[in-house]
Structures are given as C-alpha cells and as structure tokens.
Backbone as numpy.savetxt, mean C-alpha at the origin, in Angstrom:
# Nx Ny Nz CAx CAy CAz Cx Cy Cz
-2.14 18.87 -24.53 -2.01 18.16 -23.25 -1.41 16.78 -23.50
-0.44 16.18 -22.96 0.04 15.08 -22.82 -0.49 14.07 -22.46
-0.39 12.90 -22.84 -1.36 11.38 -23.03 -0.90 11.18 -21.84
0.09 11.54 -20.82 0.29 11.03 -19.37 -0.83 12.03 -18.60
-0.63 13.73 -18.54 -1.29 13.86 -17.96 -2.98 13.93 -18.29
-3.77 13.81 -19.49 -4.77 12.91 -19.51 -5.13 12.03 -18.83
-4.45 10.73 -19.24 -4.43 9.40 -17.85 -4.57 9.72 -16.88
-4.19 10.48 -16.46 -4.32 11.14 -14.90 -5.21 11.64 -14.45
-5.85 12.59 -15.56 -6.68 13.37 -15.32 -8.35 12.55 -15.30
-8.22 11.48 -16.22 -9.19 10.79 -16.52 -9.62 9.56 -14.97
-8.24 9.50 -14.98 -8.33 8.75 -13.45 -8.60 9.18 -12.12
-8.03 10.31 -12.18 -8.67 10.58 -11.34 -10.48 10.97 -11.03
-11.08 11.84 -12.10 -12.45 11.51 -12.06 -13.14 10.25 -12.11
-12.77 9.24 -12.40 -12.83 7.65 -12.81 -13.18 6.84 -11.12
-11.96 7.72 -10.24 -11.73 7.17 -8.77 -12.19 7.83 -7.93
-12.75 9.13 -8.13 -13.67 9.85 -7.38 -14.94 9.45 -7.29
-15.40 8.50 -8.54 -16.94 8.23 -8.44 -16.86 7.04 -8.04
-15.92 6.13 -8.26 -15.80 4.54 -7.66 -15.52 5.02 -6.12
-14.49 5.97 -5.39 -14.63 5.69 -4.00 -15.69 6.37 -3.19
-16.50 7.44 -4.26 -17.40 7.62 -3.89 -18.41 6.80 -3.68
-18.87 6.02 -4.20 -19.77 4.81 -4.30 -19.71 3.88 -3.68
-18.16 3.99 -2.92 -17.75 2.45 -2.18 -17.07 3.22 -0.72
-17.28 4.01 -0.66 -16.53 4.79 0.78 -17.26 4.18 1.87
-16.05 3.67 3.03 -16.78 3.05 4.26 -17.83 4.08 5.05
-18.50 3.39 5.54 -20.00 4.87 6.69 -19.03 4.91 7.69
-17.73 4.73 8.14 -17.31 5.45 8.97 -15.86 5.01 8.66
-14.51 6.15 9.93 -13.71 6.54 9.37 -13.01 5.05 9.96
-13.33 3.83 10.15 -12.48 2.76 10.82 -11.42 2.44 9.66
-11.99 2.63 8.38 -11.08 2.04 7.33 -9.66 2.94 7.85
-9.83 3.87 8.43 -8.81 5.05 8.16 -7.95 5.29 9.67
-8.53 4.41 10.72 -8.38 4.44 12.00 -7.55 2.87 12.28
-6.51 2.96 13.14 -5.66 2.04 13.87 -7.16 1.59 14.46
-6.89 -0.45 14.25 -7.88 -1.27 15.34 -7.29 -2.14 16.14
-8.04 -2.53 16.85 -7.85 -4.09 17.51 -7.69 -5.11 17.02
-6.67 -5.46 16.28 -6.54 -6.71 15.77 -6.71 -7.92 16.43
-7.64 -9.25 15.97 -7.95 -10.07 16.82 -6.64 -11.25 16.64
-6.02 -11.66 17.83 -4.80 -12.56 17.70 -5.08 -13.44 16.21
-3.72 -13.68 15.69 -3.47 -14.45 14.78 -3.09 -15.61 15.51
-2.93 -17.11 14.54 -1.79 -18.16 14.86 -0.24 -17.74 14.18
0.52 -18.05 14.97 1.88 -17.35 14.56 2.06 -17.68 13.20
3.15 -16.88 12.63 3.50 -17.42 11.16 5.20 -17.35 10.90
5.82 -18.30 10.59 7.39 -18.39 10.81 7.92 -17.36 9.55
8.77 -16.61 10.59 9.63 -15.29 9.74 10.06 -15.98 8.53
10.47 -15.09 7.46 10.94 -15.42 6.60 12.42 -15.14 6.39
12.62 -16.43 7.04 13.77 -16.71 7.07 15.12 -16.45 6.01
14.73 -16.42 4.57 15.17 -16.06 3.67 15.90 -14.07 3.43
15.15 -13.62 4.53 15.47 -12.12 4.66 16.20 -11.81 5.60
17.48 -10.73 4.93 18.50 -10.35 5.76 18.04 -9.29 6.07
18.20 -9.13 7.89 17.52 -7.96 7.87 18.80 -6.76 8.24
18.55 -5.56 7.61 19.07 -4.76 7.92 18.88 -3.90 9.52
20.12 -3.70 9.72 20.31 -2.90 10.64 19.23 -1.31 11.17
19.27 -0.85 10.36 18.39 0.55 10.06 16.81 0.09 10.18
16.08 -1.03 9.53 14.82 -1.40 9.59 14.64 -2.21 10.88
15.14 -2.83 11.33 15.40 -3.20 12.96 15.05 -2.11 14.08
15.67 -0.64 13.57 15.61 0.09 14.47 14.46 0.87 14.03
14.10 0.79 13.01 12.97 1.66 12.64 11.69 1.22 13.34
11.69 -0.36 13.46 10.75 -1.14 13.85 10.32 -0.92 15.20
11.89 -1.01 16.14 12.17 -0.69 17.28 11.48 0.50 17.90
11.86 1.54 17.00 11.71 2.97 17.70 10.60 3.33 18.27
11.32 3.26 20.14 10.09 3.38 21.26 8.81 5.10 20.88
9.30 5.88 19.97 8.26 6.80 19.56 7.07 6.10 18.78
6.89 4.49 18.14 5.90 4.60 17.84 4.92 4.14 18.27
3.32 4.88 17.97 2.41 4.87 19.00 2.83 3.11 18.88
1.79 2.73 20.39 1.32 1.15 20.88 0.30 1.04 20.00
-0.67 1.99 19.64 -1.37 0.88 18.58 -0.92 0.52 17.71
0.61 1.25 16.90 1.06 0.65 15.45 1.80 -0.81 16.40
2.26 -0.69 17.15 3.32 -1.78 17.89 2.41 -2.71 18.18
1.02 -2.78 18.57 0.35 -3.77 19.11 -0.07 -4.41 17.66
-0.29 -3.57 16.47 0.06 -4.85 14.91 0.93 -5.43 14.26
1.81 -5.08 15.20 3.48 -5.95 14.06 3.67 -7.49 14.09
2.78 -8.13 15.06 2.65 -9.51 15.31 2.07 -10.01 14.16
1.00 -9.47 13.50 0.15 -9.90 12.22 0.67 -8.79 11.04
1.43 -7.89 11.14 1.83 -6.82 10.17 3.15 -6.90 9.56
4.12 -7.74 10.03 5.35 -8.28 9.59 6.07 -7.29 9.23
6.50 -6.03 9.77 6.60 -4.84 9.41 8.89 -5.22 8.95
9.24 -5.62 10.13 10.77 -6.23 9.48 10.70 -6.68 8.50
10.14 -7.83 8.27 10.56 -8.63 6.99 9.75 -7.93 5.93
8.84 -7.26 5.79 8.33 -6.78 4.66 8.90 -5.54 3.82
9.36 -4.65 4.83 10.31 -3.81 4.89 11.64 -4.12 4.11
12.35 -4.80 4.77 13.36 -5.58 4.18 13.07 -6.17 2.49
12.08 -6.73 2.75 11.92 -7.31 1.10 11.93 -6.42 0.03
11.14 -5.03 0.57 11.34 -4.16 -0.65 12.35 -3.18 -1.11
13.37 -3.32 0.30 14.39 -2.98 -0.18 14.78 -1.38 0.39
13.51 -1.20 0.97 13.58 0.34 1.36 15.07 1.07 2.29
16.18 2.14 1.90 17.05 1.91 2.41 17.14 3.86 2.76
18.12 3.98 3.53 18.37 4.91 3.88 18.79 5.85 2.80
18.25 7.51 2.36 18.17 7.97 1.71 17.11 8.07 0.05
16.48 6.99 1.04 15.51 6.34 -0.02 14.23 8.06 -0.46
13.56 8.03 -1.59 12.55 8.60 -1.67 10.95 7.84 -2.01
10.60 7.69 -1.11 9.68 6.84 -0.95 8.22 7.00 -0.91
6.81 6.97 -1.60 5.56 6.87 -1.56 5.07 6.11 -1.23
3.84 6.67 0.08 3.24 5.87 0.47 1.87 5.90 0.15
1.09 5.63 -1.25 0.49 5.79 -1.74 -1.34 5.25 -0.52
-1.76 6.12 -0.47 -3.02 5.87 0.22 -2.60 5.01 1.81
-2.02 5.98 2.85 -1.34 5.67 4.08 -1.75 5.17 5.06
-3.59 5.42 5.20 -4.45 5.11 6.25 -3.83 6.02 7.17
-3.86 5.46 7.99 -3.07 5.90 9.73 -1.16 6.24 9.88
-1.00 5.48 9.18 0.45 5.81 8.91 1.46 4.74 9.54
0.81 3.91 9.64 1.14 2.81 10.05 2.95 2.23 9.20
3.21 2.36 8.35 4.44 1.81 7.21 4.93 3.53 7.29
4.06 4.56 6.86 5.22 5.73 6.65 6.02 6.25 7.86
5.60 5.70 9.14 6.39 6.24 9.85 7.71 5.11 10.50
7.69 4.25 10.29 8.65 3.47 9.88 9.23 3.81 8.55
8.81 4.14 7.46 9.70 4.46 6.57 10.75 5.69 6.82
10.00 6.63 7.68 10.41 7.84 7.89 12.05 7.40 8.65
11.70 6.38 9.52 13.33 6.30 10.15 14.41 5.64 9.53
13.83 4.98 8.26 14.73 4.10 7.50 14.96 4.92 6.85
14.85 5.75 6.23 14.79 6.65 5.03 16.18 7.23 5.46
15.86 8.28 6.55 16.61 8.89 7.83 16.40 10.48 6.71
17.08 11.48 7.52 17.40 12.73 7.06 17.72 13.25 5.24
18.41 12.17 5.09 18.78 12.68 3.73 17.59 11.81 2.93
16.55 11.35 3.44 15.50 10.61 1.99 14.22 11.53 2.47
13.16 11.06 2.34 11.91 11.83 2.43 10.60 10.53 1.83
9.74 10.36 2.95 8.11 9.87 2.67 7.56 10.71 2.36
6.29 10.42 1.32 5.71 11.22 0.93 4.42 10.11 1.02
3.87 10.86 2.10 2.33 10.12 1.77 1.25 10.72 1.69
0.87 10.39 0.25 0.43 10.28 -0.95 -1.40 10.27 -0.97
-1.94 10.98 -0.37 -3.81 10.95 -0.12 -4.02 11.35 -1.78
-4.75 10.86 -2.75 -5.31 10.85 -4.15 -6.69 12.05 -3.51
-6.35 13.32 -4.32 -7.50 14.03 -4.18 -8.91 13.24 -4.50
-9.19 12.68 -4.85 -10.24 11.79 -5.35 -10.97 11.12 -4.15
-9.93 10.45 -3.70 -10.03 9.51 -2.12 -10.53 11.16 -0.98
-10.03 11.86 -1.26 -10.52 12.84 0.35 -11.75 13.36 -0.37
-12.20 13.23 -1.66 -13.42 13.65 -1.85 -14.51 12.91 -1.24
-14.18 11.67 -1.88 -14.93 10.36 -0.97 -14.57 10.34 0.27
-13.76 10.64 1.23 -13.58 10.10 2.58 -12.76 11.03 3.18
-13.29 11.86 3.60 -12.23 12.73 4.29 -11.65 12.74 5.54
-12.27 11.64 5.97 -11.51 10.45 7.06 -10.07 10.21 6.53
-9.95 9.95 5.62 -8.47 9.72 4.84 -8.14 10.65 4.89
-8.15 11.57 4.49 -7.01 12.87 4.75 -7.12 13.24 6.62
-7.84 13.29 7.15 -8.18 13.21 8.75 -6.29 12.41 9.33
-6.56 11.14 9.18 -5.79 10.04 9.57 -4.39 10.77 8.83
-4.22 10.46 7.89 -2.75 11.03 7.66 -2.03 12.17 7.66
-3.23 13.44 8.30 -2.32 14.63 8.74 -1.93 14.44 10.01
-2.23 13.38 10.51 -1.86 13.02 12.25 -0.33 12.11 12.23
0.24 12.00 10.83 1.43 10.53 10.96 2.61 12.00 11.39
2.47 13.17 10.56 3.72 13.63 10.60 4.25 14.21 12.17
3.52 13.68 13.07 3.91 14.45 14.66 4.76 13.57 15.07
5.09 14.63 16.06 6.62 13.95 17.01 7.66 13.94 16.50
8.36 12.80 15.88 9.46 12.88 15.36 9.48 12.36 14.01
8.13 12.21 13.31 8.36 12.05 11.98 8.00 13.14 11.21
8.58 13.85 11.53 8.85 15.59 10.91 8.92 15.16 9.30
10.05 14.04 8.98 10.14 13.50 7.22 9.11 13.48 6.45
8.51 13.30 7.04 6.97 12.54 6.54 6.17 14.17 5.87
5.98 13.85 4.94 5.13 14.93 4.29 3.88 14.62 3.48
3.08 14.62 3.97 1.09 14.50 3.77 1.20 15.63 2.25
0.16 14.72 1.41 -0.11 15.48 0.47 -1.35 14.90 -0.02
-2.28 15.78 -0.92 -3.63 15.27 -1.11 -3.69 16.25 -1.97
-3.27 15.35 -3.30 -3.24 15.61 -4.48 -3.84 14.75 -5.52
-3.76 15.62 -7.09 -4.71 14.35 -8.27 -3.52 13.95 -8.28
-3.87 12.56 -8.94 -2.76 11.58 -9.42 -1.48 12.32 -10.14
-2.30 13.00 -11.06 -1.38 13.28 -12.13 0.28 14.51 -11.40
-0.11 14.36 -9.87 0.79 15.08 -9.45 2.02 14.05 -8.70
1.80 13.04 -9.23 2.57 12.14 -8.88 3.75 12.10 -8.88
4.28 12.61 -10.10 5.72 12.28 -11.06 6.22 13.97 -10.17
5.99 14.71 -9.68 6.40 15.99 -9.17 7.09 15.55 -8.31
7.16 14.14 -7.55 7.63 13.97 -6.35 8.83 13.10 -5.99
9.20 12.48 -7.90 10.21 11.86 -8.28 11.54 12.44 -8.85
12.28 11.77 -9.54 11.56 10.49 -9.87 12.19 9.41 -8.15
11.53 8.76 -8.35 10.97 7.84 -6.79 11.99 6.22 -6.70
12.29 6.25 -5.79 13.28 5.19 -5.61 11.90 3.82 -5.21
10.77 4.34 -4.55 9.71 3.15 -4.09 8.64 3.82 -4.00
7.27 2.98 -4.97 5.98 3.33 -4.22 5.50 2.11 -3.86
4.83 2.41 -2.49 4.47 1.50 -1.89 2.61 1.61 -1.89
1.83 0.19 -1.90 0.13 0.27 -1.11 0.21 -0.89 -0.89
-0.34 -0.46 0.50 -0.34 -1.56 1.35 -2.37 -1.73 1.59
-2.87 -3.16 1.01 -4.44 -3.79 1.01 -5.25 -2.31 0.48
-4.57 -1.74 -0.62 -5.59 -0.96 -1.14 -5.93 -0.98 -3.22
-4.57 -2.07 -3.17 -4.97 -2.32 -4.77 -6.29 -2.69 -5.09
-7.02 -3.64 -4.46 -8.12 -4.54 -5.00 -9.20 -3.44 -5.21
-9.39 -2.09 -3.84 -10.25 -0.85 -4.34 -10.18 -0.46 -5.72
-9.24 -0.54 -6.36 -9.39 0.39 -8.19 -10.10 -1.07 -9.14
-10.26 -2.21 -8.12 -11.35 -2.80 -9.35 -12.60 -2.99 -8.66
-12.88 -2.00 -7.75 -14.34 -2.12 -7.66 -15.52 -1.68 -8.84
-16.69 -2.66 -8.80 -17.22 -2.37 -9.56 -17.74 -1.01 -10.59
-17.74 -0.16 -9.90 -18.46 1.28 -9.92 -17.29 1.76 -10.73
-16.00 1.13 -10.69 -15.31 1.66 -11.54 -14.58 1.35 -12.96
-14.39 2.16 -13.76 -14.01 1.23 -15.13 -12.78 0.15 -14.96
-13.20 -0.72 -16.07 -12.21 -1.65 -15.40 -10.74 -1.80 -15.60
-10.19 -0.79 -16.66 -8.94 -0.26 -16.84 -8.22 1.14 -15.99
-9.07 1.52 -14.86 -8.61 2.45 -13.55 -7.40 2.13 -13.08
-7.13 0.57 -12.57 -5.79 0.25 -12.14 -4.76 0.14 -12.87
-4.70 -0.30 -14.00 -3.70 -0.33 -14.90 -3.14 1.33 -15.72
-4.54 2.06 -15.52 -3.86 3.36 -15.89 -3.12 3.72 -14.77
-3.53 3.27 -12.89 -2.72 4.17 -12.10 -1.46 3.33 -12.11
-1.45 2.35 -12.36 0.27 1.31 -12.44 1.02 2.65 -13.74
0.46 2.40 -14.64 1.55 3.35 -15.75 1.79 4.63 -15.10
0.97 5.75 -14.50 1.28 6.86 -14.01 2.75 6.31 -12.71
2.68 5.19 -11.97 3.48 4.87 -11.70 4.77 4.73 -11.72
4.79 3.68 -12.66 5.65 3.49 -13.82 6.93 4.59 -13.90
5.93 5.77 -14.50 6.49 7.04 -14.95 7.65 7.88 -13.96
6.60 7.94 -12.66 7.23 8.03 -11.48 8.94 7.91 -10.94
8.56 6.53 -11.32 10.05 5.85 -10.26 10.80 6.47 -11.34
12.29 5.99 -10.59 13.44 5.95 -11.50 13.89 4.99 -12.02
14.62 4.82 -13.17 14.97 3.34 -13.37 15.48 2.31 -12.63
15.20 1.37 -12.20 15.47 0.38 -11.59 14.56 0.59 -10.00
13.73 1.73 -10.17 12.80 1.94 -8.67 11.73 0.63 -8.64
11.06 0.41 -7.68 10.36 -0.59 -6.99 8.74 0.19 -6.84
8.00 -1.14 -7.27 6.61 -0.68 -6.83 6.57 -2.41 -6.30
6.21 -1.75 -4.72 5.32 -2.87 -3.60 3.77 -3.13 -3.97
2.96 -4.35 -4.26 1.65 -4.21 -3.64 1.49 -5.15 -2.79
0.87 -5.02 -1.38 0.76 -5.89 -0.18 -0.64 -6.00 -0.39
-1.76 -7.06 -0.42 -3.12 -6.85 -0.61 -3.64 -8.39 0.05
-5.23 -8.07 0.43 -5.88 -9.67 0.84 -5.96 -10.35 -0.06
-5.47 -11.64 0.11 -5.63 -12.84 -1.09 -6.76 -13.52 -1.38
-7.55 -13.81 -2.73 -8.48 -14.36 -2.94 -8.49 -15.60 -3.27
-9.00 -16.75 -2.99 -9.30 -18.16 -3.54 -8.72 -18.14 -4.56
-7.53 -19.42 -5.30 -7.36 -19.51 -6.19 -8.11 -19.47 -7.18
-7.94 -18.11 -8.56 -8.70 -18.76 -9.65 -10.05 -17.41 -9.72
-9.71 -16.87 -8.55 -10.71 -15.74 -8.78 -10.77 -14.67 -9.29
-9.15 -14.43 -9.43 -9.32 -13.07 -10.47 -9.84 -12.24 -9.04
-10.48 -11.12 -10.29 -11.59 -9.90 -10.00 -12.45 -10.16 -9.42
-12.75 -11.23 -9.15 -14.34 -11.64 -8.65 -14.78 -10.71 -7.21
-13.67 -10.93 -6.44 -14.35 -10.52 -4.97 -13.73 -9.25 -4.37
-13.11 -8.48 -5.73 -12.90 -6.97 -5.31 -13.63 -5.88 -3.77
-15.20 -6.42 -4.80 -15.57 -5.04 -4.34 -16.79 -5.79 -3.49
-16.72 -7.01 -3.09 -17.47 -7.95 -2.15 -16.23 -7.95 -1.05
-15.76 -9.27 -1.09 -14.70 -9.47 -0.52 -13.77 -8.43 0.19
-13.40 -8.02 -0.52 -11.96 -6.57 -0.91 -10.62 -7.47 -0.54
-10.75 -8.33 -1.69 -9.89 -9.67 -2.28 -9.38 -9.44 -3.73
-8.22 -9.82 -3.54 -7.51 -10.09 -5.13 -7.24 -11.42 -5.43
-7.05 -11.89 -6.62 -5.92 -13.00 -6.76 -4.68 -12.34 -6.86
-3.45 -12.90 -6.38 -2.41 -12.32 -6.44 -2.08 -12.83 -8.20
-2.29 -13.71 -9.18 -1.72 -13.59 -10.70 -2.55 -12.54 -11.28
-3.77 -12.15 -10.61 -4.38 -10.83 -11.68 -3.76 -9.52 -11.21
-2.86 -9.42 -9.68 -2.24 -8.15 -10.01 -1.00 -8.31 -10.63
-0.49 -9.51 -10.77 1.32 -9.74 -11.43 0.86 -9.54 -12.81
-0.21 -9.72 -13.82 -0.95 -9.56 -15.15 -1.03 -8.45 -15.40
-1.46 -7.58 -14.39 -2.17 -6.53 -14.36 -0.70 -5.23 -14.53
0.15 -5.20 -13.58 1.21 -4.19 -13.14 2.32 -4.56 -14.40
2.62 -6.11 -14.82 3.31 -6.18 -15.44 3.49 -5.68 -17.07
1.81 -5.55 -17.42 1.40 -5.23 -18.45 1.97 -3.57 -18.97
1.99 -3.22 -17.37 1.78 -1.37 -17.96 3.71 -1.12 -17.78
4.62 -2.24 -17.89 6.01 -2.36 -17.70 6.72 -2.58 -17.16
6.21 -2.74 -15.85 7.05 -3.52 -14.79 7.56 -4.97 -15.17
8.44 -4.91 -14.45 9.32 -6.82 -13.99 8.71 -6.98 -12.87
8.39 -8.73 -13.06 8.17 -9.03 -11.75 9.58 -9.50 -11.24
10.02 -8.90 -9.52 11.27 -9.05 -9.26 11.10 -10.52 -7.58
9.91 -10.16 -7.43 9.59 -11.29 -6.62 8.49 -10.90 -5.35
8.67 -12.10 -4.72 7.55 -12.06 -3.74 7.61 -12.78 -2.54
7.31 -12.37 -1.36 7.10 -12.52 0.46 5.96 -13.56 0.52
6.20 -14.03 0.86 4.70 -15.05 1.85 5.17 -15.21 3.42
6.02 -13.59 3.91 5.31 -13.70 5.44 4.36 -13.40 5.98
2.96 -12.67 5.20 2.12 -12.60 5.30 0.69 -14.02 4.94
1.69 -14.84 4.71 0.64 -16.05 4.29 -0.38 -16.75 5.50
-1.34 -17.04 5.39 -1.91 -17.58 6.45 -2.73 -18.00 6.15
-1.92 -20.11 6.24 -3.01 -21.01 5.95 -4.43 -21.16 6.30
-4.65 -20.49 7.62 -6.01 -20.81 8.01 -7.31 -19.78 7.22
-6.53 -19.22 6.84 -7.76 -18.03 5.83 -8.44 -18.91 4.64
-9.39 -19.32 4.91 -10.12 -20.05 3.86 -10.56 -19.20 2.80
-10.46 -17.91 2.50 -10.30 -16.52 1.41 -12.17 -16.87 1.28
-12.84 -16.82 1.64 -14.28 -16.68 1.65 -14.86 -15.68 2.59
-14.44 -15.30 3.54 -14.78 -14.05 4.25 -14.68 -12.67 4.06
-15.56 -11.97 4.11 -15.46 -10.51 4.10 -13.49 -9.93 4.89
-12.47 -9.51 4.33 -11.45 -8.79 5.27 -12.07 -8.14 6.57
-12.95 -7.50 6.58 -13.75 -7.09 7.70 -14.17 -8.12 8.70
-14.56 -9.14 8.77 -15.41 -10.38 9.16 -14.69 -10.03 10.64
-14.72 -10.19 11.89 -14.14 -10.74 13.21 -13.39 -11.56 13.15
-13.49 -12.40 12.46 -13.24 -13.74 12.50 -11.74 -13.60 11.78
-11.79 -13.00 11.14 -9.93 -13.15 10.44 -9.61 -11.80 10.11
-10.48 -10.54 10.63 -10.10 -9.07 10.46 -8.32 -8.86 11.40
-7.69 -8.52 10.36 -6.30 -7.93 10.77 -4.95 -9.20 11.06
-5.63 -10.44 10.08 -4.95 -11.91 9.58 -5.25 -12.57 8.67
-5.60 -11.60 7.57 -6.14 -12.48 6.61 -5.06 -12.96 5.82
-4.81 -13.91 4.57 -4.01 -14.17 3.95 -3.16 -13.27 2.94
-2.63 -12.58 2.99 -1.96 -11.75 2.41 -0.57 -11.93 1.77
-0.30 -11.42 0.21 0.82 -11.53 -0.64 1.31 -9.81 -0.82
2.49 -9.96 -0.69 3.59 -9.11 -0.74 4.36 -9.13 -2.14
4.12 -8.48 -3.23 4.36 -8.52 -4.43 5.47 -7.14 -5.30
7.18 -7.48 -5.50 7.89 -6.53 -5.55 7.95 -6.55 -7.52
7.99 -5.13 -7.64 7.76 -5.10 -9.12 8.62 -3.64 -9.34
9.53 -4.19 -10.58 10.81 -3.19 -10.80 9.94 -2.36 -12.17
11.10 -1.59 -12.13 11.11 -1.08 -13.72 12.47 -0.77 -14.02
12.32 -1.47 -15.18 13.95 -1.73 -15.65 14.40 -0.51 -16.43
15.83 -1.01 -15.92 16.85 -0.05 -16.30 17.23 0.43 -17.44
C-alpha cells in the first residue's frame, strides 16, 4: 500500500472520531442563516473582476438566502482572487449548503465541473452534511456533482485546477484530534492539484499570536499558523484578500455568538503548488 494512500486512510479514521466528538446537536452548521447586518467593508479594490464571476454572482437562479449573504460573504472579490475561471476543475471541499459551489458551477460553465467534496468521515459524524449538499445540485446547477467519499479518493477527481474550504480549516485542529490531521489533509491535497493549481483557505481569524489556541473553543485560527501549516506540506504562499477583514471583531467571541455570527473577521489565504 502506498504512503499516500495510508495518509488517507489514517486520516480519515483520525477525522471521524474528531468530528464525531465535535459535531454540532443540530443541522444549522449545515443550513443557510440569518445573518445579522454587518458595518460595510470597502471592496477590494485591488481586484479585477471578471466578467463570468459578475454573472455568476448575478445569476437570478440563486436561492435569496445565498443572495441575502453576499453583503458579508464577498462572493465577487473572493472569487476573483482565487482565480477560479471558466473550464476550471474545481473542489469544494466540505460545501455546507452550497453556498460558493453553485457560483462556481456558472464560472466554471459546461466544459469545467465542481465537485463537492462531503469527507466520508464528516457524514459519519453529521449527516446533516451530506443532507445540505445533495440539495446544491438542483435547477440549473446540474455541474455540480455531490460526493461523499474517504479522503483518499481525492486525487480520482484530478488532477484539480482549485480546492477550495471555506471556515472549515480550524475543525482538523480540534482537540479530539491528532495534531498532525491537517497537515496530512494539506499533502493529500497537494497531490491532487495540478502543477501550478491553487488551494484557497477562507477561515475565522483569531487574536494575534494565538496559534491553535481557540480551534475547538472559538472555531478560530491565526491566519500565520495556517500559512506554517499548508506551506510546510509544499505549497507557495501566492497571497492574500482582506475583503473579508472586519475591524470591529475583537476575535474573543464564540463565531456562533449573535453578536458577530455571519461577520466575523475573516482571511482569505491563496496557496499554489509549483510548477
């Protein structure tokens, strides 16, 4: 057996007992909410936006609840930053609701393909998660193809021009789980793309200086322990968004809290693998 699919195999039992241990008591993690208004935050101006992600954004098929989060979800400019382009093959690694894959689905267009990506592990723990993302592929995102598979079935689906997770990195350092889980799923990654492909992580930001600390409290990162972390297993760091930044998040609250649920401070982090 191969030292990749090992890793895989190991990880995945590794992430079955951590999201077992940490799975929400109900399926909201996995359900479109009410986001409570943000204070605005100025586009990032620095991004050209393409034509195709404009319209993807646009497109009157998607539900009003994904449309009623793009005010706090920055779905243009984030889009744009990673580069995602027509004909793209794209993962949407742990999708929730489907909120990003079905926008990917129209950028992609006909000749690319989403693939979002449920970790057999995760529907063991929550089968709310697989629930939520057999519901993205209706209507007209026919592209979109649901799968709920072990990790190690990853690289079957490449090799991959982008994988994307959007506020679900900081889960692989919850406590319950070993603390080299994330860095093995970055290398299965890795493996994945094609040369010069893109791995996105979008995640809640923690107090400078915290590291790991408020993973599996919080469900907070520091953004230098995932650039440490992804870069280690081979990635470049190729850069990073702060239209998700938002000064008023004092990073001490639960992401859940009322009080800053669906505005918390968030970093947008693009990471290559070279050619």
């Amino acid at each position: 057996m191969s030292t990749l699919k090992t890793t895989a195999i190991s990880l995945g039992v590794m992430i079955t007992l951590g999201m077992a241990a940490h799975a929400q008591p109900s399926a909201k993690r996995y359900e479109a909410y009410q986001r409570t208004p943000s204070p605005p935050t100025p586009a990032d101006s620095s991004l050209a936006m393409p034509a195709y992600v404009m319209a993807a954004v646009a497109n009157p098929a998607r539900p009003d609840e994904d449309r009623a989060r793009d005010h706090d979800r920055k779905p243009a400019e984030v889009v744009a930053f990673a580069g995602v382009k027509p004909g793209d093959t794209i993962v949407d690694l742990i999708p929730g609701g489907g909120y990003f894959s079905r926008i990917f689905d129209t950028v992609v267009g006909p000749h690319g393909q989403v693939v979002a990506f449920v970790p057999q592990a995760l529907a063991k723990a929550s089968p709310a998660a697989v629930t939520a993302a057999q519901a993205i592929p209706k209507g007209p995102y026919s592209n979109v193809k649901v799968v709920v598979e072990p990790f190690s079935d990853l690289t079957s689906h490449g090799p991959l021009d982008v994988v994307w997770t959007s506020d679900n990195y900081h889960d692989l350092h919850n406590p319950s789980l070993p603390p080299t889980t994330a860095l093995m799923m970055d290398r299965l990654i890795f493996s994945a793309l094609k040369p010069g492909g893109v791995f996105i992580v979008e995640d809640h930001a923690a107090e400078p200086g915290a590291g790991l600390r408020d993973t599996g409290t919080l469900h907070r990162i520091s953004q230098s322990a995932v650039r440490e972390e992804v870069e280690s297993a081979g990635f470049v760091f190729d850069g990073e968004s702060q239209v998700l930044h938002n000064a008023a998040d004092d990073h001490t609250k639960k992401v859940y809290d009322p009080a800053i649920r669906g505005h918390t401070d968030q970093f947008v982090l693009k990471f290559k693998k070279p050619t």
